[in-house]
N, C-alpha and C positions, 0 to 999 in steps of 0.2 A: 113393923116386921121384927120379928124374934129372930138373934144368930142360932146356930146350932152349927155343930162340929159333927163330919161322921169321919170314920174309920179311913175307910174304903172306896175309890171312885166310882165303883159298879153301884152303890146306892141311887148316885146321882142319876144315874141311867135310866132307874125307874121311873126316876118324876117326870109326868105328862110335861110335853113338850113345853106348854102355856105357863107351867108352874115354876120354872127351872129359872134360875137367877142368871142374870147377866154378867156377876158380880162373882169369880171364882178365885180361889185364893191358894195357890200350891204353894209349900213350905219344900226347904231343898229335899227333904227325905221323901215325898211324894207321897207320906201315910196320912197323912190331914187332909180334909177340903172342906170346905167353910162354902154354905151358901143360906139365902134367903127364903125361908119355907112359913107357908101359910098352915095356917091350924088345919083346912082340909088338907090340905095336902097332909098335916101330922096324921089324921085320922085315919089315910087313905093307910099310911104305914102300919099304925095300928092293926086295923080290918086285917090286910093281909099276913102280918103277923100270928094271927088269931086263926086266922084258916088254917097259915101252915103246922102249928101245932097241936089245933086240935085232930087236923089229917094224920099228921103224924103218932099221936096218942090214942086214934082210934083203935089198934087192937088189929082190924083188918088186913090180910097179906097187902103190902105194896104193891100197885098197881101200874107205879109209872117211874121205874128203875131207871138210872143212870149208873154208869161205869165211864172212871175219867184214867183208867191207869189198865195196863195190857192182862197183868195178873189177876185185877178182880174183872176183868171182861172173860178168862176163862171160866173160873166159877159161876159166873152169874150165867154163861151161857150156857153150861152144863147142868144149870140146879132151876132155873127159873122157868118157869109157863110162859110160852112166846109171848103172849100178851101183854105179861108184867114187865117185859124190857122198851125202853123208851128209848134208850142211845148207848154205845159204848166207843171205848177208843177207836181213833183210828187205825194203831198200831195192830188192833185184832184183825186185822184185814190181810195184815202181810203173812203168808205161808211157809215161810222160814222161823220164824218166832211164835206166830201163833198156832196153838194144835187146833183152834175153833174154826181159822181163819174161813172155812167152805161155812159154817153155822152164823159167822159175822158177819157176810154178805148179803145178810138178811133184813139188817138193821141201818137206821141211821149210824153214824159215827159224830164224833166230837174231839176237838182236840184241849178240853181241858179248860175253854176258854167262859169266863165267866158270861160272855153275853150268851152265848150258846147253851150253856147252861140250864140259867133262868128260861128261856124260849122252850123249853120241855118240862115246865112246871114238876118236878122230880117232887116227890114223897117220899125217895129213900136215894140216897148218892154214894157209890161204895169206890173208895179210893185207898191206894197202899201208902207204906210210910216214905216212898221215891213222889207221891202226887205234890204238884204244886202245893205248899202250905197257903199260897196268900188266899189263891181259889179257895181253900179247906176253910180257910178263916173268915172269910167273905161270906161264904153260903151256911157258916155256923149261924152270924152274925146276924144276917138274913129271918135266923127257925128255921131253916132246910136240914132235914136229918141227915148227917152223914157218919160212913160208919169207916174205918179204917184197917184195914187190913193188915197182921202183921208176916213181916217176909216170915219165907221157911227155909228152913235149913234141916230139918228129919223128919223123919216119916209122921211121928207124932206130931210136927206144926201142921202136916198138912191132913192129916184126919182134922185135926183142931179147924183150921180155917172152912174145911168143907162143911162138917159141921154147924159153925159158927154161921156161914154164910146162908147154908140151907133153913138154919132157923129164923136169920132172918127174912127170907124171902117165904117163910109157911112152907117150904116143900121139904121137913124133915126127912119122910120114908124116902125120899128120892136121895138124899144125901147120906144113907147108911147104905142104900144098895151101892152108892159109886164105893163109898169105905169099904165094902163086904169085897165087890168083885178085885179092888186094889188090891185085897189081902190074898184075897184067894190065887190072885196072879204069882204075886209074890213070894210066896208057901209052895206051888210048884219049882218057882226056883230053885228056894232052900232045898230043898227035898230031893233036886237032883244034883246038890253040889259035893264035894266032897271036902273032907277035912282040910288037904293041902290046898294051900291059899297062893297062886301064882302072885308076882309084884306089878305093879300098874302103877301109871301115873297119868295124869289129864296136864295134857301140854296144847298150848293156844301159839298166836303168833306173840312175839316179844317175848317169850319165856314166861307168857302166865301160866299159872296152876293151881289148884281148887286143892285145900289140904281141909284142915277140920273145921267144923260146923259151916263145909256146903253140903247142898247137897249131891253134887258129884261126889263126893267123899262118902255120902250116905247109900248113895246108888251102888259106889264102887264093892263096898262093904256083903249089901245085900246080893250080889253077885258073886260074891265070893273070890273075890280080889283083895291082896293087901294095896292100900294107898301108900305110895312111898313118899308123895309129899306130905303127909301127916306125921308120917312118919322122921321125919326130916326137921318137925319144929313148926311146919307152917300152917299158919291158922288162918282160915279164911281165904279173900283171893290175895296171892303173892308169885313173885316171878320167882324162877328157878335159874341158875347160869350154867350152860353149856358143861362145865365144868364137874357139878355137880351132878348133874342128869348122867353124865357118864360113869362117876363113880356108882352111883346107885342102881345100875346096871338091871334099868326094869324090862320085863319080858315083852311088854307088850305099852304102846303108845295110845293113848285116847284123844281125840280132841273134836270141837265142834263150831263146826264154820257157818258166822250166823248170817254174811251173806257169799254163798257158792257163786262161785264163778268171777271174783275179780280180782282185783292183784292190785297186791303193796310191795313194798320193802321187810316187813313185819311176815306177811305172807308166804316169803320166799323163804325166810329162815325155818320155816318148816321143811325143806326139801335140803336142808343141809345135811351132806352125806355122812354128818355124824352119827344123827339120827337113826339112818342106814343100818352101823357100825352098833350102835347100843341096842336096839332091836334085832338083830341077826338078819336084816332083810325082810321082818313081818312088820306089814305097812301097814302105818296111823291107819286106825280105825277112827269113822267120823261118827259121833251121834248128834242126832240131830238138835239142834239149840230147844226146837219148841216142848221136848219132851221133859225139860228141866229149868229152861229161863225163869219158870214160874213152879213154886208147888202145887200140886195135883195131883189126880190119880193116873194122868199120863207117863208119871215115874215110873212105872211097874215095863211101858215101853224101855225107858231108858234101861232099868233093868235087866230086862230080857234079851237086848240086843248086847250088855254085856257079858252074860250070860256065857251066850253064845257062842262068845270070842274066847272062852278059856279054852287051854288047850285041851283041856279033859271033858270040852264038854259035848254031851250027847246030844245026837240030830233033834232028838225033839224036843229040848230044850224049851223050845221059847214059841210062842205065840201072838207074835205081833198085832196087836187092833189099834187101826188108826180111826179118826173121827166119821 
């Protein structure tokens, strides 16, 4: 018998039961395992090796899609032909974070896990840069195509990703109609905003807050809001202190509660009557997590519900569509 060294233990998983070495050898880092493998057995790697790439270099739309991460299970559930979807996360399921979540209840789910994985022989695996790497690295290893998603933070990442993703699944014209009607939402905003720009800021529990290159900051913009944490220095997500939020005396409070209805310590600091005092008494407006946790053209909601909230802004403002 020949040693060999693989990577990864999920290889080991595949060898027929009869084949599999009695004799396993974990090193303290858990990235080695050493076992004894017969030339068929070599072969049997081979073989499937050669299928997965040639499936995957055929040319033909993917036929047996997987999604292991919440953001590309939006996409792929808005861009793909039922048939093309095999599994996606579990987290599409939940209706606070997901806008698909009524379109995910259609599907198997998975939570990322490489035995689960494999068991849906995938031809395309589409995962962001938050998915498991060992999983990513595993199923490279493998020939399994997988493709990565990169986060958004402006309007351009997510035309780019819709795009991106549309062409990979073959359903381009599907994925310039969602870019088109995005735009088109959003252009009625502009169009009924006016020059003066009220001050806004996105307040969470513990004094977080969304300043430049989120996309709350991009929402807040296309709404025709200034962003005072941007304003402020803060790039990305960062906390704000009490202190501060007061001097910066913004008109209007935003924030979004990703699960309604339960209670922290973090929680409560939102009903702190300072808050009150800095807003004149106009109450935190909530938008909802699943309109922005992820880029898409569900931003155009986010949007429009800010829209809405300016003081100048007119009834017909906004036109809400949910999934």
């Amino acid at each position: 018998m020949d040693l060999y060294h693989i990577e990864d233990l999920s290889l080991y998983l595949l060898l027929p039961p009869a084949s599999r070495s009695d004799r396993m050898i974990f090193p303290s880092d858990a990235k080695i395992l050493s076992y004894e493998c017969s030339a068929p057995v070599r072969f049997f790697y081979l073989l499937i090796s050669c299928l997965v790439v040639l499936s995957a270099q055929a040319g033909a739309p993917p036929s047996r899609v997987v999604s292991i991460n919440l953001c590309s299970d939006q996409l792929l559930l808005m861009l793909a032909k039922p048939e093309q979807i095999a599994s996606i996360s579990r987290l599409s399921l939940e209706p606070n974070s997901s806008f698909m979540a009524a379109s995910a209840a259609r599907y198997p789910v998975n939570d990322a896990m490489i035995e689960q994985l494999l068991g849906f022989n995938p031809d395309l695996v589409l995962a962001s840069e938050f998915s498991p790497h060992p999983v990513i690295r595993i199923l490279r290893h493998l020939g399994y195509r997988v493709e990565t998603l990169p986060l958004s933070s402006t309007l351009e990442d997510i035309r780019r990703n819709i795009r991106f993703t549309a062409a990979l699944l073959h359903t381009e014209e599907k994925g310039e109609r969602l870019v088109a009607e995005m735009d088109r939402r959003l252009e009625i905003v502009a169009s009924n905003s006016t020059q003066a720009r009220p001050s806004a800021l996105f307040y969470q529990p513990r004094g977080y807050t969304s300043g430049l290159e989120t996309l709350q900051h991009e929402a807040l913009l296309l709404a025709g809001w200034r962003n005072l944490s941007a304003e402020h220095g803060i790039r990305g997500y960062g906390a704000i202190d009490l202190e501060t939020l007061l001097l910066a005396k913004p008109q209007q409070l935003f924030s979004s509660a990703y699960a309604p209805g339960t209670d922290s310590l973090a929680q409560r600091q939102m009903h702190h009557p300072a808050l009150n005092l800095i807003t004149r008494g106009r109450p935190i407006i909530n938008v909802p997590y699943k309109y922005w946790i992820c880029g898409g053209p569900m931003i155009a909601n986010a949007v429009e519900l800010l829209a809405k909230a300016r003081p100048d802004a007119a009834p017909h403002t906004t036109g809400i569509k949910s999934e």
